[in-house]
N, C-alpha and C positions, 0 to 999 in steps of 0.2 A: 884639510879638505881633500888634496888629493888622495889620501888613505880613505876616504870614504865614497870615492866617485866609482869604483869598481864595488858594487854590494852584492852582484852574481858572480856564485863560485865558477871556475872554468866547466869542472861536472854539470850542473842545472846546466850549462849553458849547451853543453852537450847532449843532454836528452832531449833540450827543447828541439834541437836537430833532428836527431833524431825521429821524436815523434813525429816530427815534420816531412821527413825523406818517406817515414812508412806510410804515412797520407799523401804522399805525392807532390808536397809542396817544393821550393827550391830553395837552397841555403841562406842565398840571400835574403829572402820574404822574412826572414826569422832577425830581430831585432832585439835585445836586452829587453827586459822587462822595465829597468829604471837603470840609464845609465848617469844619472845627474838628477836634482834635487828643481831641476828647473821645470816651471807646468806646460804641458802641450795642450795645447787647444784642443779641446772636445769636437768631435768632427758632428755636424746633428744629423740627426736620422730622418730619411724620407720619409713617404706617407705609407710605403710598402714597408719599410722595416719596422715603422713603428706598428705596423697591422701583425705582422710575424713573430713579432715579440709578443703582443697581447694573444696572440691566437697561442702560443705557448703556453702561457700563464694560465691563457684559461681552459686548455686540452686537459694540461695537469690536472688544475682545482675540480674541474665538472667529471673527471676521468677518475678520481680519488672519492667523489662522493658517489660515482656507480658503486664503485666497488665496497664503500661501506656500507650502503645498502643491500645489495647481494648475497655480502654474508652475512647479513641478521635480517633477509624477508626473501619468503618466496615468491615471484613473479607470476600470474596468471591474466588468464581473460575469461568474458564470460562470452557468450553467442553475438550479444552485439560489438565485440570486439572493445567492451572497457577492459582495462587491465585497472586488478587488484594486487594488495601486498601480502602477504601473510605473515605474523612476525614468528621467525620460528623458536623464540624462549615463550612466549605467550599464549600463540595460537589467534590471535586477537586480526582483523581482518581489516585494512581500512582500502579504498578507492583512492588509486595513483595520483589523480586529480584533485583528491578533498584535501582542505586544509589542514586536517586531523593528521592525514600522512605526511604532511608538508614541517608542519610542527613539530611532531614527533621526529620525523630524521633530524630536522635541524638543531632540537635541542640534544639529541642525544650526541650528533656531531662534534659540536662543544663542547659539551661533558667530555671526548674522549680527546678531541685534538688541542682542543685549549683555545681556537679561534674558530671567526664566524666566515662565512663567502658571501661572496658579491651575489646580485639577483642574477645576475648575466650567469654565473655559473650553476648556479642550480636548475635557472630553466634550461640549458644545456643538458646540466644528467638527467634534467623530469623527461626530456625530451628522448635520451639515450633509453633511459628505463622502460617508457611508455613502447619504444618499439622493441624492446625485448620480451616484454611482457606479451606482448600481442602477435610478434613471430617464434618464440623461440619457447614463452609458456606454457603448459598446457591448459585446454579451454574446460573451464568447470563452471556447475550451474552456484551463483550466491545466493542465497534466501534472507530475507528479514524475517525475527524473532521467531516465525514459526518455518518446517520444514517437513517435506513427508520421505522416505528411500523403504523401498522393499515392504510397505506393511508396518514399519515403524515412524511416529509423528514425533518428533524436536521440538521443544520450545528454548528458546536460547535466554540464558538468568543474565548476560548483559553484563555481568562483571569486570569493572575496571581489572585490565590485568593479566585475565583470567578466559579458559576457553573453555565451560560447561553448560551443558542441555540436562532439560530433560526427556528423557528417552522415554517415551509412553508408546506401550501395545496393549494388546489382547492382555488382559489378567492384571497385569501390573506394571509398574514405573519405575525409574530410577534415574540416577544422577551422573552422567559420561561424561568424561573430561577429553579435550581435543573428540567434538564427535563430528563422525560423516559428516555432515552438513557444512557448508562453509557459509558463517554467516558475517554479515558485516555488518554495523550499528552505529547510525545516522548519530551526529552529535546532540539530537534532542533526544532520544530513545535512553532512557533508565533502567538501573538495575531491576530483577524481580529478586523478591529473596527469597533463599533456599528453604523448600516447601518439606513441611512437617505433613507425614501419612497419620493417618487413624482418626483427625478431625474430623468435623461432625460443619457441613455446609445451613445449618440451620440459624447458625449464629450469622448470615449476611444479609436473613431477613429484618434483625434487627436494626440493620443500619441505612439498609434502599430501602425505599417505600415503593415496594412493589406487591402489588394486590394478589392474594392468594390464590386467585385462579388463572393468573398468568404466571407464576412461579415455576411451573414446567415448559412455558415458551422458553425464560430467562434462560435457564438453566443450559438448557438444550442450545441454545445459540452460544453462550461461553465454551461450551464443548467445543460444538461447530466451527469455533473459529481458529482451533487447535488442526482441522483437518483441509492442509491448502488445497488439494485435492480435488477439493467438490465446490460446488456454487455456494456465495454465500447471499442466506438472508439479509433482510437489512432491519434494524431493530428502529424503531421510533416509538418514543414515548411521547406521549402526550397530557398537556393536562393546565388547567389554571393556574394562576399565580399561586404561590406557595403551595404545591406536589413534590418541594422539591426534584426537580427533574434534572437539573444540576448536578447535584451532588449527585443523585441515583447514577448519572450518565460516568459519571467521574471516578467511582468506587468500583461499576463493573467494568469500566477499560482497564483504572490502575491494577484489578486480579490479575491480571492477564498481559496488558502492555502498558507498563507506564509510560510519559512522555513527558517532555519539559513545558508542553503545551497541552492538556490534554484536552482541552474541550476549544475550538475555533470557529470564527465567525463563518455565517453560509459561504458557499462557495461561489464567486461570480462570474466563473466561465468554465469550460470544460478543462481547459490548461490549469488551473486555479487549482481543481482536483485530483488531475494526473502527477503536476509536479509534488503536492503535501501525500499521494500514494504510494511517489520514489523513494519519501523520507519518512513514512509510519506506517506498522505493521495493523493498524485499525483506524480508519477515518471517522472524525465525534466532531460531529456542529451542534450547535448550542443555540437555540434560540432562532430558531428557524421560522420565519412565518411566509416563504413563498421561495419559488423551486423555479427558475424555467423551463422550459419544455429542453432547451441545450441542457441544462446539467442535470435534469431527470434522468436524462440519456445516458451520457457519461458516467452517472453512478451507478444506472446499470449496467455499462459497462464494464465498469470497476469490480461491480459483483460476481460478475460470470465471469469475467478476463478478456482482456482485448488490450489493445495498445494507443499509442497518442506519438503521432512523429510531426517534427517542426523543424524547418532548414534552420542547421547549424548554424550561429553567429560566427561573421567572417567567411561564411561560405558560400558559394552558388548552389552546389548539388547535392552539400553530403546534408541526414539531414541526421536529429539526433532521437532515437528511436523509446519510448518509457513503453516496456507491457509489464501490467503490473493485473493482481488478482487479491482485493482487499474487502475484510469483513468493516459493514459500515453502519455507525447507530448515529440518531441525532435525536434532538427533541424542538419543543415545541409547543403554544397553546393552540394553535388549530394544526390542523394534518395539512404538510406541508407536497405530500406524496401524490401525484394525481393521475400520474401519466400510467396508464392501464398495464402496458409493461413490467415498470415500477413498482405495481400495487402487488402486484400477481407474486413479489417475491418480498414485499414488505410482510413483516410484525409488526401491527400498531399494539401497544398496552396504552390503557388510560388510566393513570395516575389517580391514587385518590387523595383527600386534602388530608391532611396530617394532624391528627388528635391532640398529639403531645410534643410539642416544637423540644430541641432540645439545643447547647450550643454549638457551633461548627465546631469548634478548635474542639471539642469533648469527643464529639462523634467520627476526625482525624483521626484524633488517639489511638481510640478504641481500636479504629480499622486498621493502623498502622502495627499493632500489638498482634491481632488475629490474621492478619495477609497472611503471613506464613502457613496456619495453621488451616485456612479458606482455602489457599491453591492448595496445599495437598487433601482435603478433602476433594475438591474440585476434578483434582488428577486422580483420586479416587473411583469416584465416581466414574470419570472418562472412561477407565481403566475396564471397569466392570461393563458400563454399556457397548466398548467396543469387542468385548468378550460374547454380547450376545446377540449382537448387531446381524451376523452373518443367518441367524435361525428367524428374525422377522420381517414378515413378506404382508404385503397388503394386495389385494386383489385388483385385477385390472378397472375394474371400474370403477374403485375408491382412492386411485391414485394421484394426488395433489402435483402442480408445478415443483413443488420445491420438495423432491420425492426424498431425495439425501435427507434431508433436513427432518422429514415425516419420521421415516424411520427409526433415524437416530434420536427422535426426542419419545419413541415407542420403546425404543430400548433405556431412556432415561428414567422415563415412569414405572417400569419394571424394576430397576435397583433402584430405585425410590421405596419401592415396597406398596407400588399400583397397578394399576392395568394401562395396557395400551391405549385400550378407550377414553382413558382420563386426561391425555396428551391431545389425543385424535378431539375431544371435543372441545379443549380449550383452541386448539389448531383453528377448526374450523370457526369456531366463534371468533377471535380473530380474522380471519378473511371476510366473512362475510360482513365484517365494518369496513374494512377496505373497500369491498366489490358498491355496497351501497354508497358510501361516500364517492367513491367513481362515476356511478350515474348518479349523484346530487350535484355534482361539480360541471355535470353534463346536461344542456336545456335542452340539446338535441336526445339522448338518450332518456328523458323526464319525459319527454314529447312523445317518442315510441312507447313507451310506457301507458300513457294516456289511450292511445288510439289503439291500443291493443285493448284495452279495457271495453273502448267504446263498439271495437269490429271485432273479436276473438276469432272471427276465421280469417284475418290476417289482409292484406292488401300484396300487388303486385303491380307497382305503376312504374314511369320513368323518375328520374332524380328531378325533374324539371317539375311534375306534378306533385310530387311528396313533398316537394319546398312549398308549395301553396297550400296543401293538406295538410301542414303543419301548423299553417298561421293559426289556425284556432287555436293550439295548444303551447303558443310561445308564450314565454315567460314573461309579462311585461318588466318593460325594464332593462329586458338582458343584451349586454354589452358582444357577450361574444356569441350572438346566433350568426348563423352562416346566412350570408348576403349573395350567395348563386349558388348552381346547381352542383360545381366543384366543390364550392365548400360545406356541402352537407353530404355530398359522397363520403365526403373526408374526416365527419363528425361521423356518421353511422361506421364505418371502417375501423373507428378509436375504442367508438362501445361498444360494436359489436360482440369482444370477445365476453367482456363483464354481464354482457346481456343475454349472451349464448346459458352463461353459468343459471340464471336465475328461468332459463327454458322460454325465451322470447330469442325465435329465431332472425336475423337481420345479414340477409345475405347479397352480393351483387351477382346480379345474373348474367353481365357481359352484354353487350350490345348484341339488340335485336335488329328488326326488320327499319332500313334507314338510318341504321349507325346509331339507334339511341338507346345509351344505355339505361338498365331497368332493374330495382330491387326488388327481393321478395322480403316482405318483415310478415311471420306468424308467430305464432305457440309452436312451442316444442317442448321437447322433455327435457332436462336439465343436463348439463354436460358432465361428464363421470370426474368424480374429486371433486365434485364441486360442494361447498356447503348446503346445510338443511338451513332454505330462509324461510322467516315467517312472511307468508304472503301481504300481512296487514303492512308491513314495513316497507313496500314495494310501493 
């Protein structure tokens, strides 16, 4: 035993001095590593050392997953200060925050280190990340599936893996890999698949049933929703049980964006529709039979562009901000669109009933074989009408609300191998079901209607009088007539503008003598862009 009680050479014991003299410690502090086989008591550690030591542990682990991120993702932000990842073997784009980028480092981590971390460490490096990404990234705009830069439109093919658009201008299209655009693709969002040129868009009449005098609305809004750009319409179809309006609704999102979800229940608040516009590049309700005047709103909203902010959870002040600008179709057996706003940028089509039923899972197939060959017809098509776009002009006093949309479906009917006029009157026969369903939906605009019939040189009284000058022409029955003189200012102010179109002037005059205010309702001429209606139909 005593031959083994010295197990440190005189040397180690000397360096250990050493090391010790060049740190500053003193000769003495420095003790044999093991000079006997006997156990010392383990000294325990405070509540500080034991904090010191985990805070090592996990500086490392959370410090070691920056850096494996870093070198395989480029960090950025967008305006509202989210930061995204880029992968740079991919090109593939995910949100620092989404599960998708949570997942993916984590497996790939393992894959390369052989072990997994603790949650404590990783929300340490999301957290190191996120403020790298947000001060030290550069700020760039992300788009969903579609994207517009410089005169050229992207629709992004959503390939696992893979970073390709299609690159559509003036004349023609193609296929770019890593393009301008940085797009990122919500975990419900699907591939499209890569579209075959020279096809022939005739073959997707065979499979929607959609009525041959709305075929150039259709058409023209699939375009339209290639171009973020502009305002978009809102497509509604409508129609009785078996119009299929389902499937029809389902065929023209998957051309264009498929979804894990494609067709979803109405929406039942304005939040409802904001956050499903964060996560799809086309908003599809199914089965819609009542809208309220809140999310009438918000989907026009969503048409034209605007935003939706909601204090951050966890937070006092900050809040968290969605602007989003999305194309939106739903259906329906009654017109679920009412609010005047709303109409003025609706497409209603009315479905017709279906001759020769045939089986779903057949007419899949079909569609799943010809996609390819649909979108590149489709990108065809685009291709050409945005080639002639710049040379058609409508004159100022045939110019509709939803003038982009006029145009573009002018230049559709033209590589159609039609005329303008042939867009222009399906166009306008179209609104003019909206504008009328507007004032059928309206007792107060029915009312004006009437007393214009009975007085053609018009009235000029107070709101207080026109409410008792109505009572002969109320609807019996009706639930929502205006019960004071506010709430019939506020009825004629809704239809007013539907009633301007049809040349029945409804104007408020401003308070006269006494502070009361006073309407003018006559005849007038019809307002420019507005449809040719048959007066029997009024």
């Amino acid at each position: 035993m005593k031959d083994m009680i010295q197990i440190q050479p005189p040397a180690e014991r000397f360096q250990l001095k050493k090391l010790a003299i060049s740190q500053g410690l003193p000769d003495g502090n420095i003790e044999p590593a093991a000079n006997s086989f006997e156990p010392k008591a383990t000294q325990p550690r405070n509540a500080e050392q034991t904090e010191k030591a985990v805070s090592g542990i996990s500086q490392t682990s959370a410090t070691t997953l920056v850096s494996f991120v870093t070198e395989r993702f480029y960090l950025f932000h967008d305006g509202n200060q989210a930061v995204f990842c880029q992968e740079k073997d991919s090109g593939e784009i995910f949100p620092l925050d989404s599960r998708q980028f949570r997942d993916r480092i984590l497996a790939c981590f393992y894959q390369t280190a052989g072990y997994s971390l603790r949650d404590q460490f990783i929300r340490e490096a999301l957290g190191t990340l996120n403020g790298l990404g947000r001060f030290q990234g550069p700020c760039l705009s992300v788009s969903l599936r579609t994207a517009e830069s410089d005169g050229i439109y992207y629709l992004d093919l959503a390939a696992q893996r893979e970073s390709r658009a299609v690159r559509l201008r003036p004349g023609r299209w193609d296929i770019a890999s890593f393009p301008e655009p940085m797009f990122v693709r919500p975990e419900s969002m699907r591939p499209l698949p890569t579209p075959i040129a020279g096809g022939s868009i005739a073959s997707l009449w065979r499979i929607v049933n959609v009525p041959a005098n709305a075929r150039l609305l259709v058409l023209t809004w699939l375009i339209d929703c290639l171009r973020p750009e502009t305002p978009y319409p809102l497509l509604e179809l409508i129609g009785e049980h078996g119009t299929a309006k389902s499937w029809t609704q389902t065929a023209l999102r998957c051309l264009i964006d498929p979804n894990g979800c494609n067709l979803r229940g109405a929406p039942r608040s304005a939040e409802d529709i904001f956050i499903s516009a964060r996560a799809s590049a086309i908003l599809s309700y199914e089965n819609v039979s009542h809208l309220s005047p809140a999310v009438q709103d918000a989907l026009c909203i969503v048409a034209t562009g605007g935003g939706f902010a909601k204090r951050k959870l966890y937070s006092n002040f900050e809040e968290s901000v969605i602007d989003v600008k999305r194309p939106i179709i739903l259906n329906g057996i009654s017109a679920s669109v009412t609010a005047q706003d709303l109409v003025d940028r609706t497409i209603s089509i009315e479905l017709p009933v279906i001759a020769e039923r045939r089986e779903a899972v057949e007419v899949w197939n079909e569609f799943t074989q010809l996609a390819p060959a649909l979108l590149g017809a489709l990108l065809d098509i685009a291709a050409q009408a945005l080639n002639i776009l710049p040379t058609v002009h409508l004159p100022p006093e045939r110019r509709p609300r939803l003038l982009e949309y006029a145009r573009l479906g002018m230049a559709v009917a033209q590589v159609m191998g039609g005329e303008p006029e042939d867009f222009l009157r399906e166009f306008s026969a179209s609104r003019q079901e909206s504008l009328l369903r507007t004032i059928d939906e309206s007792p107060v605009a029915t009312a004006i209607q009437q007393l214009i019939q009975d007085r053609p040189d018009g009235v000029t009284e107070s709101v207080k009088a026109l409410l008792v000058l109505f009572e002969k022409y109320r609807s019996p029955g009706s639930d929502v007539w205006p019960k004071s003189p506010k709430a019939l200012g506020d009825a004629m102010r809704r239809a007013a503008p539907a009633l301007r179109q049809f040349g029945i002037q409804c104007k408020c005059l401003g308070k006269g003598s006494g502070g009361i205010v006073r309407w003018m309702i006559s005849k007038g001429t019809p307002q420019p862009g507005s449809p040719r209606v048959d007066p029997e139909l009024l």
